[in-house]
N, C-alpha and C positions, 0 to 999 in steps of 0.2 A: 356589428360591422367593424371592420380591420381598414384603422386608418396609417401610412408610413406622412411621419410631417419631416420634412426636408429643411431645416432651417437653422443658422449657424447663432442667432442669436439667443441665447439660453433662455431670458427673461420670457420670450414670446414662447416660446418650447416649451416651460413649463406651466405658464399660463394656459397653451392649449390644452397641453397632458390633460389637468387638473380640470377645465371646462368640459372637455371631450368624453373623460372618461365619468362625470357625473350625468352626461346626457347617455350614457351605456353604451360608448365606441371604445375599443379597443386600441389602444395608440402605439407605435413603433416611432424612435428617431434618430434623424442621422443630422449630423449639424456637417457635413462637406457634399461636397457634390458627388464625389466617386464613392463615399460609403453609402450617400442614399441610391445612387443608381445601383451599384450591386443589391443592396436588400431588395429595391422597386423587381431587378430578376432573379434573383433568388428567394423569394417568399411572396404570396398571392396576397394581394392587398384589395378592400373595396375601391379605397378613392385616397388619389397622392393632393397631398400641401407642399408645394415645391413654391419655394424661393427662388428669384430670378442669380440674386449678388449670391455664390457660394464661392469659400475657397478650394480650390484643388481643381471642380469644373462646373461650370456656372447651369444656372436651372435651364437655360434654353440648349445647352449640349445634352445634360441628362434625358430632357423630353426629347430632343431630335433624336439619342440614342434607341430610346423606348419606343418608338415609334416607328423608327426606321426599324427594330425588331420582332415586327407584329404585335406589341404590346397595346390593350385595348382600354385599359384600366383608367377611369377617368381622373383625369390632373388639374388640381384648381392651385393657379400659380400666383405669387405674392406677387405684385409689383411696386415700384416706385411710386410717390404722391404723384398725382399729374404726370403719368410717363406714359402719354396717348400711344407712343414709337414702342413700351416695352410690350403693353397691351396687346398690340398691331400684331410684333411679334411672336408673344405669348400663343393665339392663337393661330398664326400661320404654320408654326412648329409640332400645332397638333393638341395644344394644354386646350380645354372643354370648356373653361371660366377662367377668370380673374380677379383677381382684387386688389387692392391700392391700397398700401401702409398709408396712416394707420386706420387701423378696421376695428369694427364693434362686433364681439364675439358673436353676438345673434345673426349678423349680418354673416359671417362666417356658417355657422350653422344651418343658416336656410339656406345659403349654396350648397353647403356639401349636400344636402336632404335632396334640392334639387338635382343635384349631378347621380344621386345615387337611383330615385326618381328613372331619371332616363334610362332606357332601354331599348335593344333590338325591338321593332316593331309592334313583335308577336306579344309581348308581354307587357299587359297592364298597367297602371299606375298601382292600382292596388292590388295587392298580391294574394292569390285564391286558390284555396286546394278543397275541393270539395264544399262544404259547407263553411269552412272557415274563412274568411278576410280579414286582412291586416292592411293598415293604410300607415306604410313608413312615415307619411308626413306628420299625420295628428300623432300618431302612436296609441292606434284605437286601433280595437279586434271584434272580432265578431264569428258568430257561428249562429248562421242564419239569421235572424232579424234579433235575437238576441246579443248584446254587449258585454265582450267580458272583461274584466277588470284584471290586470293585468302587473306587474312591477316593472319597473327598467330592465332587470334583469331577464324576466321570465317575458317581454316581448324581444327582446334583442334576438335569443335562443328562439322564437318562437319564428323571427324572422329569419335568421339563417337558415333554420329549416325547411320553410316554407319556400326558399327562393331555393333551394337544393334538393325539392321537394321530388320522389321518386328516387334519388339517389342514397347509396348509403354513407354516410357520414362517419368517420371518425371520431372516439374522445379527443384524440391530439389537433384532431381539423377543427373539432368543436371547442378545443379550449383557445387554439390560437386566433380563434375571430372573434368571442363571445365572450371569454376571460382575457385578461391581460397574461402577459409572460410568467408570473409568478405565482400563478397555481400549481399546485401540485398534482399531477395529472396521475396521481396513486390514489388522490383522495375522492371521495365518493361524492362531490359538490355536483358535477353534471348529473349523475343517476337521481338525486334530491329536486335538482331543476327537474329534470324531464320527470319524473313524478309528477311535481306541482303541474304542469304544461297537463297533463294525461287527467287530473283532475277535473282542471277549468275548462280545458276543452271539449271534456265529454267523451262517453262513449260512441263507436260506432265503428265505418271502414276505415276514414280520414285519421286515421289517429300514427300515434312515434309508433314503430314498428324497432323490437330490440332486436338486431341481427346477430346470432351468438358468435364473439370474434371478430366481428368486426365493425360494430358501431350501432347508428338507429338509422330512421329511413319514418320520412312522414309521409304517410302514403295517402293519395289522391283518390277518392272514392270514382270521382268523373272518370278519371285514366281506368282505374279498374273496371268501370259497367262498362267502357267501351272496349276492353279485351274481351270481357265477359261477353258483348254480344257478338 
């Protein structure tokens, strides 16, 4: 999952890089207000870490921006120690959650899991394509009452797909949520994952589907018997 963190102080910036991206998120950052608002609409993120204090235009202009622009992407926004008024705010402008400097990274972490969690209605906590389930929160899989064992990497990928599941996917769409910016999207590292993924998962309908030219596509056994009949 594809996180942008909005925050001008470096120290915290790289602490979460470095957290975030050992728990298998993908991080983008903008330390001012108007650079993270341009990337929050110019590039598709799971979930924003916006700062209230930025230079240039403060976290609660960026959120009222995004929001006032149809933008639906959940924003979990940093606030002041004891700032019940920024809170108050935070969530009148539309941000999903909050937090209060200073914060303990896990405590960090189960929000974000939480905010990612959330969903239109129609869609589950735990995410299910045919015989397989993934539960973002523990970071467990399954394919039917069996358990599969899994890497950071190889559920991350397992989850993008699954949550895009019937759609076809790009390598460039796959490497910008699942790799970080500095893969080189010549090299043959996603074909290696989606192998491993095709192994563990098994044969059968539910499986990555390679669409020649233009990506993979995990197909939904359930979706398919219901065309079929």
């Amino acid at each position: 999952m594809k996180i942008l963190l909005v925050e001008d102080e470096l120290a915290i910036v790289q602490a979460l890089e470095r957290g975030l991206k050992a728990e298998g998120f993908v991080t983008e950052s903008a330390m001012n207000g108007v650079d993270g608002l341009w990337m929050a609409q110019e590039n598709a993120f799971d979930v924003i870490v916006l700062d209230i204090m930025l230079p240039g235009m403060s976290g609660y202009e960026v959120c009222r921006a995004l929001r006032a622009g149809g933008s639906t992407v959940p924003i979990l926004m940093l606030t002041a120690k004891d700032g019940e008024y920024d809170e108050a705010d935070a969530l009148d402008l539309g941000a999903d959650d909050f937090l209060s400097k200073p914060f303990s990274f896990i405590v960090l972490l189960a929000r974000l899991r939480a905010l990612l969690r959330r969903a239109p209605a129609d869609r589950e906590p735990i995410l299910v394509a045919g015989a397989i389930r993934l539960d973002p929160a523990s970071k467990r899989c399954w394919r039917g009452d069996f358990e599969i064992s899994l890497t950071q990497r190889e559920f991350s990928l397992a989850e993008f797909l699954i949550r895009k599941k019937g759609q076809v996917v790009s390598r460039n769409t796959i490497a910008e949520h699942v790799w970080d910016s500095e893969l080189d999207i010549d090299s043959n590292v996603i074909e290696v994952y989606i192998g491993y993924l095709r192994r563990k998962l098994g044969a059968g309908r539910d499986v990555i589907e390679t669409v020649r030219g233009a990506g993979y596509r995990l197909i939904d056994a359930s979706e398919e018997t219901v065309r079929a009949s």
